[in-house]
C-alpha positions in Angstrom: -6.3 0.7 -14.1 -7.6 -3.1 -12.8 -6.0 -4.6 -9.2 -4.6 -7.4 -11.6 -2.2 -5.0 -13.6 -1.1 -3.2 -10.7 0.3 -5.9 -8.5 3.3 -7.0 -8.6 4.7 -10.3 -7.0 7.8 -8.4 -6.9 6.9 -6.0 -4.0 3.8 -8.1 -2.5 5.3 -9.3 0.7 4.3 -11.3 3.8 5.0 -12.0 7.2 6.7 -8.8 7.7 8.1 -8.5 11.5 8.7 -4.7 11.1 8.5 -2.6 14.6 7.0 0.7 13.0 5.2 2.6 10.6 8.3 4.0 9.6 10.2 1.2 9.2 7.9 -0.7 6.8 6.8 2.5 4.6 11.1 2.7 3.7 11.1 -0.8 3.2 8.4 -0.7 1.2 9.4 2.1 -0.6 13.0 0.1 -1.1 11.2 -2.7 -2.5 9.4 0.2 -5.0 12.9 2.0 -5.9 14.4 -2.3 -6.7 11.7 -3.4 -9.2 12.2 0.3 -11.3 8.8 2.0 -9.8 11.1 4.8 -8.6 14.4 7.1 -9.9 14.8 8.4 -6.1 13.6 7.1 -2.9 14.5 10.2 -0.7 11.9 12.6 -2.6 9.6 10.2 -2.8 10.1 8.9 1.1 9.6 13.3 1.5 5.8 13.2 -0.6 4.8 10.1 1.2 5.4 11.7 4.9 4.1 14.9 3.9 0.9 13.2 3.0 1.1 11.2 6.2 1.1 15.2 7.7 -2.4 15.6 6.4 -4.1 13.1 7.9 -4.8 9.8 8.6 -3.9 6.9 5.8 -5.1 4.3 8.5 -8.5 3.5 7.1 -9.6 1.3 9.7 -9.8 -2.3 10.1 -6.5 -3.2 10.5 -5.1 -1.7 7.0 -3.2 1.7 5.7 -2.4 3.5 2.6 0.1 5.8 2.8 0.9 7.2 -0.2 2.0 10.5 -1.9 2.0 12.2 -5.8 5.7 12.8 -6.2 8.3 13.3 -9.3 10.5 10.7 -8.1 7.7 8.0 -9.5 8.9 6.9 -12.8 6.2 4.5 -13.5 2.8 3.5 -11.3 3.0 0.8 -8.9 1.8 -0.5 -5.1 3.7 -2.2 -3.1 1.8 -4.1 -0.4 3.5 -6.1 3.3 1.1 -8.2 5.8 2.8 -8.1 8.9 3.2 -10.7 11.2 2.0 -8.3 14.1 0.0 -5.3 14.9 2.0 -1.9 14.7 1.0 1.5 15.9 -0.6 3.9 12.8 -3.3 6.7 13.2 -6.1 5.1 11.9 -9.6 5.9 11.5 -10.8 3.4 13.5 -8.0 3.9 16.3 -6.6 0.4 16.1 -3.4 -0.4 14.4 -2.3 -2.1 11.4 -1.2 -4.9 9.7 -1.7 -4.8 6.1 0.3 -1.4 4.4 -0.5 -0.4 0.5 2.1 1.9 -0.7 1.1 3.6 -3.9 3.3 5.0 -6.0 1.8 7.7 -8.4 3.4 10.6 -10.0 2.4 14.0 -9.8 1.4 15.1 -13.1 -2.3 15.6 -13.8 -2.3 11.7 -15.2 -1.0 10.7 -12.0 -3.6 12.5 -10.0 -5.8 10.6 -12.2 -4.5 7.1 -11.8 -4.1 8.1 -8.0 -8.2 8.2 -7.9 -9.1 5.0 -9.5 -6.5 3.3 -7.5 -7.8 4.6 -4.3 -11.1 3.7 -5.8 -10.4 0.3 -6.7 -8.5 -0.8 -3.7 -10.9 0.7 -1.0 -13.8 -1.1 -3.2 -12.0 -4.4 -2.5 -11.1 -3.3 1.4 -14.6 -2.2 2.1 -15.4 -6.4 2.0 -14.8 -7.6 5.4 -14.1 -10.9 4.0 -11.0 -9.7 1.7 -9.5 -7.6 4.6 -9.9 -11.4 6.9 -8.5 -12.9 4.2 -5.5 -10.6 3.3 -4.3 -9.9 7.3 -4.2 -14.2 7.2 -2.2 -13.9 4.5 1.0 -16.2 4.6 1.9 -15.8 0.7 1.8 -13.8 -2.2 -0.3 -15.6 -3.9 -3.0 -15.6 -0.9 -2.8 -11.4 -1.1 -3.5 -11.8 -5.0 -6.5 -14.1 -4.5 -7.6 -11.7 -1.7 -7.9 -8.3 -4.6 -8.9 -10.9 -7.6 -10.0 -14.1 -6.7 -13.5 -15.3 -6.9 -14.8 -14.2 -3.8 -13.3 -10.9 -3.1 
């Protein structure tokens, strides 16, 4: 699965002012359970924070990807929010975050599979200093689209 058929303008957003890590994984989440990516946000909200239990979804420089295999997924999606701010996450790198990637994959053996190449693919892009600069400046959409599939990322 590419970056281009995975995001969705629908729940790309930017600007975010949420206070916590909570906060924006429900929102998030909402945006998820909206466009049809989800049948119930409660079991999924339940996989994604017992995943958070785990270990850390912080993966440094400024960005997160919380995520969790769960039933309530009724067809793959991410759903990504730039913040305006900073907010507490344990991270890797123990600064916080400002870019979150909610994936939502279900927990069959073909989601376990899409789960890997989306991690893949995504922390391929994040390892590029120069995307990660370019998504946290974010101030549209269409600037966090460029940053995964534009020329330079």
């Amino acid at each position: 699965m590419q970056l281009q058929e995975i995001l969705d303008v629908q729940t790309i957003k930017v600007g975010m002012n949420n206070p916590n890590k909570d906060s924006i994984i429900k929102e998030l989440a909402q945006d998820l359970k909206g466009k049809g990516y989800l049948n119930n946000i409660e079991v999924f909200l339940t996989d994604v924070y017992k995943r958070e239990s785990e270990g850390d979804t912080g993966i440094g420089n400024y960005v997160a990807i919380p995520h969790g295999k769960s039933s309530a997924v009724t067809k793959v999606g991410v759903a990504i929010g730039v913040l305006d701010h900073e907010i507490q996450w344990e991270t890797l790198d123990g600064n916080g975050v400002k870019v979150v990637i909610l994936f939502s994959v279900g927990n069959d053996v073909e989601g376990a599979k899409t789960h890997l190449k989306l991690l893949s693919n995504f922390a391929r892009k994040l390892g590029n200093d120069e995307v990660v600069a370019n998504l946290i400046k974010s101030t549209s959409v269409q600037e966090v689209i460029d940053s995964f599939i534009g020329e330079n990322s």
